[in-house]
N, C-alpha and C positions, 0 to 999 in steps of 0.2 A: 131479460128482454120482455117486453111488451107487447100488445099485437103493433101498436105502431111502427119498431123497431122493427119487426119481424116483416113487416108490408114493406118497409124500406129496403132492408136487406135481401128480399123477393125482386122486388122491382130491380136494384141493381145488379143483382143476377141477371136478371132477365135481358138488361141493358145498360152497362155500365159508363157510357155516355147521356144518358137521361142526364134532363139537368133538373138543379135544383129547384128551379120554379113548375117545371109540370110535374113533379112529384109533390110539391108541394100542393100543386091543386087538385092532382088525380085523390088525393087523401085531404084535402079537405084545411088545410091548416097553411100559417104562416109560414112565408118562406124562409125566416130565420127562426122558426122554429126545427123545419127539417133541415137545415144546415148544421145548428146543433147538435141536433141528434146524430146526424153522420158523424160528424165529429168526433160523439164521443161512441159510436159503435167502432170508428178506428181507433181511439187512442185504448179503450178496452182490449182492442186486438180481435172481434168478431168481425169487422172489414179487414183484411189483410193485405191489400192492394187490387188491382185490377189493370187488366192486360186488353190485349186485343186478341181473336183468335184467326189462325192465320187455316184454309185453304192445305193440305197437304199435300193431293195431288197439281194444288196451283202452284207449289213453292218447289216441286218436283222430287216430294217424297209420300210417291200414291201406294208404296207400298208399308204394309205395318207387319210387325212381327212380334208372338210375345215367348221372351224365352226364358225360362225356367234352367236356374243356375243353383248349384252345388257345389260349396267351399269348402277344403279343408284343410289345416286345422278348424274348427267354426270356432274359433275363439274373439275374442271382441279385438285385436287388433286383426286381424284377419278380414275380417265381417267389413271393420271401419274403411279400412284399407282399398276392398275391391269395391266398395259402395262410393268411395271418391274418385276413383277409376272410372266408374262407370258414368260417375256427373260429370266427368269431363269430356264423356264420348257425345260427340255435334249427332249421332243418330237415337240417341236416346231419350223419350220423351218422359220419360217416369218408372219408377221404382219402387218396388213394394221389396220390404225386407219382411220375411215370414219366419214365419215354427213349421213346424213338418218335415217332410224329404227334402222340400228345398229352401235355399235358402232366400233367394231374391227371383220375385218374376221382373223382367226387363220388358219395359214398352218401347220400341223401337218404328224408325218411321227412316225409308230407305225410296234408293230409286225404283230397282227393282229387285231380285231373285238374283243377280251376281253379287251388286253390293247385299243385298243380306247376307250370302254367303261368305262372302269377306269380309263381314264384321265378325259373325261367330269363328272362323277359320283365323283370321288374320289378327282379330284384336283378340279377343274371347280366350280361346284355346291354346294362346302363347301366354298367359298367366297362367303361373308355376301353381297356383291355389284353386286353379278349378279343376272340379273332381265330376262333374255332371253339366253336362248341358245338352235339352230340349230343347226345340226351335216348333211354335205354332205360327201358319200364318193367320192374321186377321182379316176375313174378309168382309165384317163390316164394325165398326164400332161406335156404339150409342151413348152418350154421356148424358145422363140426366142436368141441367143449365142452373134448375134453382133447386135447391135444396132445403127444407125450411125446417127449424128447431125439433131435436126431439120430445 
């Protein structure tokens, strides 16, 4: 990547509905030039797709929660097994499968404090494979937008 790539793929962090001609002239170049270039930062796979981000307390899940989950056996169908489980739970917004004590922290987005409660109680705790579960609530969460090469 180049710095022009890298200006690209900043700006469409930043805004992934920009179009192609004011990115084109905010940097200075032909507009099928930067069509190009996006092009092949997706077919590369450094553009991965792009989304909308949605409001959570607008969509009526203002609450977030992150919980820290303990499998066992930790063997790799085990691991595979509760991590498709948990893709499939509508409250969960991401997953980190880790080393250490535990095994997966769960980013979850709920209405309030009963449904959190009945997601860890009701879903969580009736699989026969969890051996640990923590429950943090989040009460704010920051996500850095552009991220730019190391």
């Amino acid at each position: 990547m180049d710095e022009l790539d890298s200006a690209l793929v900043r700006m469409l962090q930043e805004d992934g509905r920009r179009t192609n001609r004011d990115m084109a002239q905010a940097l200075g170049i032909a507009p099928s030039t930067c069509l190009e270039r996006i092009r092949a930062l997706r077919q590369s796979g450094v553009l991965t797709g792009f989304h909308a981000e949605a409001d959570l307390a607008a969509i009526g899940r203002g609450l977030q929660a992150v919980i820290a989950v303990r499998v066992r056996p930790p063997t790799r169908a085990v691991i595979e097994a509760f991590q498709s489980f948990l893709e499939r739970m509508p409250e969960v917004i991401s997953i980190f499968v880790l080393t250490g004590n535990d095994d997966f922290l769960v980013h979850v987005a709920v209405r309030d404090t009963d449904h959190l409660h009945a997601v860890v109680l009701d879903k969580l705790t009736k699989r026969p494979e969890l051996a640990d579960v923590r429950t943090s609530v989040v009460y704010n969460h920051l996500r850095k937008k552009v991220i730019g090469p190391a």
